[in-house]
C-alpha positions in Angstrom: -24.9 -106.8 -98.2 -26.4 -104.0 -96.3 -24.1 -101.7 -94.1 -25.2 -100.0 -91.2 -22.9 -98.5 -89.2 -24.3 -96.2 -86.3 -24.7 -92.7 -86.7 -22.3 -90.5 -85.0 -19.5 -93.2 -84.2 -16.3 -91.7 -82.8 -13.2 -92.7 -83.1 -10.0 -90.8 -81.3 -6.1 -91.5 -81.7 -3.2 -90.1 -79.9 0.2 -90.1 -81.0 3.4 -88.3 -79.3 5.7 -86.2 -82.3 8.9 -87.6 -81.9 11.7 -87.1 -84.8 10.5 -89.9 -87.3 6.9 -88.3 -87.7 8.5 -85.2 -88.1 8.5 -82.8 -91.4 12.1 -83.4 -91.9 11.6 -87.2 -91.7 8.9 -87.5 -93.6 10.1 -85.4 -96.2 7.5 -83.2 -96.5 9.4 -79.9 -94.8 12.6 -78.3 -93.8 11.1 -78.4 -89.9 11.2 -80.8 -86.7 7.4 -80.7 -86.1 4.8 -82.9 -87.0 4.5 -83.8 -90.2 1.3 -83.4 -92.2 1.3 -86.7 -93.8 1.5 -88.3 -90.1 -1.4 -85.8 -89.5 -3.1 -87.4 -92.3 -2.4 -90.4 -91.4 -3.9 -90.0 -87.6 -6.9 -88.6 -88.8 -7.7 -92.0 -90.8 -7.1 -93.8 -88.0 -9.7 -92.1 -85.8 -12.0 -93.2 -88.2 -10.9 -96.1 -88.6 -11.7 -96.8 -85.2 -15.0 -95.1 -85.3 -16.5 -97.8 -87.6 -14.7 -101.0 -87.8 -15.7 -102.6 -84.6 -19.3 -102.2 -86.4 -18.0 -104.0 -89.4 -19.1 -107.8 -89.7 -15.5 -110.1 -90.2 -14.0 -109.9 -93.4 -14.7 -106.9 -94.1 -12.9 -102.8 -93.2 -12.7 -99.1 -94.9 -10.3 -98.1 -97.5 -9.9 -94.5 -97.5 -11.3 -93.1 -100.7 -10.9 -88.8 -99.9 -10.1 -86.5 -97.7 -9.4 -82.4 -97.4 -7.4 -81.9 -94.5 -6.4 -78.5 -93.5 -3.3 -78.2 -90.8 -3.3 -75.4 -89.0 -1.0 -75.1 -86.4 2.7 -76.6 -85.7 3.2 -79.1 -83.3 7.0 -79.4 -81.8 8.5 -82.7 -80.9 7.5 -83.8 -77.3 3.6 -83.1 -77.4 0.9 -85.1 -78.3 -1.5 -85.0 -81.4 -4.9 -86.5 -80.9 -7.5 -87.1 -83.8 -11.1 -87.2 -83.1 -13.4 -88.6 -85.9 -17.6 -88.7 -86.2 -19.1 -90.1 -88.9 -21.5 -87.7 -90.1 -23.2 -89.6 -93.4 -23.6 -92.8 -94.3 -24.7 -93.6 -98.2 -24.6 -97.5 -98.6 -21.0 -98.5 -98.2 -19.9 -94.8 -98.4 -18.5 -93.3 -95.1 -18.2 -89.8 -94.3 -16.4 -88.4 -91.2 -15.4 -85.2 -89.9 -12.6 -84.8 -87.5 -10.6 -82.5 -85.8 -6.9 -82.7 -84.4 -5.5 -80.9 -81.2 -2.4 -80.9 -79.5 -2.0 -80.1 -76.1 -1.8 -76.3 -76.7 -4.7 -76.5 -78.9 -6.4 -77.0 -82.4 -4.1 -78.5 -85.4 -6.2 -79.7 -88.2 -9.4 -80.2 -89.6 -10.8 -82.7 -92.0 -13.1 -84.3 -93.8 -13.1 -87.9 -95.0 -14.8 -90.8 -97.0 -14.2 -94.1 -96.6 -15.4 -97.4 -98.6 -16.8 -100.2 -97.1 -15.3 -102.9 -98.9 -14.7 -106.9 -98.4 -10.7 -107.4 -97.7 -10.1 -110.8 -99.4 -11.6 -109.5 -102.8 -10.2 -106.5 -102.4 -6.8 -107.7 -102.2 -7.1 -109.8 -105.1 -7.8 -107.4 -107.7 -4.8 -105.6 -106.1 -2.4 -108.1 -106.2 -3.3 -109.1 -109.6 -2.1 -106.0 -110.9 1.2 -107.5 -110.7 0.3 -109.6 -113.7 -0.7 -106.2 -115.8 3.3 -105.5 -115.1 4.6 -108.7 -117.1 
């Protein structure tokens, strides 16, 4: 199946840092401000939400790469807000840039790929990897 998906698409999440998105909550520093895995996390969702209304049903984006680089702390109280655009598209092969600011400013920079990929197929060669275990 072919895959077009708009050049350009945007996607943008917001999310307030509150303790559990925090460094010290997600265990990934010794400070209460946000966390880069929720960073991480944010910036997928923006584009997620730059391409999947384009998507035809049964099928999203599983996130294959990205190279995120966090620049600035963000205390507990403000809001983050990713912004992804898809900037290539090579068959089922999605590439986005985005950016994060908080309401001081930049945060983070990215880029990302995501795969194209039908969901129900998808999670059966997952779930059967539970019969690799036995």
């Amino acid at each position: 199946m072919d895959f077009t998906i708009k050049p350009n698409s945007q996607g943008e999440i917001s999310e307030v840092v509150v303790l559990d998105n925090t460094a010290i909550k997600m265990g990934s520093g010794k400070s209460p401000v946000y966390a880069t895995p929720a960073l991480v996390a944010l910036m997928e969702n923006a584009a997620i939400l730059a391409c999947e209304s384009q998507l035809p049903e049964g099928y999203n984006t599983v996130g294959i790469a990205i190279s995120v680089k966090h620049l600035a702390a963000t205390p507990i109280g403000l809001t983050v807000t990713a912004k992804a655009t898809l900037v290539e598209q090579d068959r089922k092969k999605l590439s986005f840039k985005i950016e994060a600011f908080d309401d001081a400013g930049k945060v983070g920079e990215a880029t990302h790929d995501r795969f194209i990929i039908e969901s129900a197929p998808f999670l059966a060669k997952a779930e059967a990897k539970k019969e690799l275990k036995k």
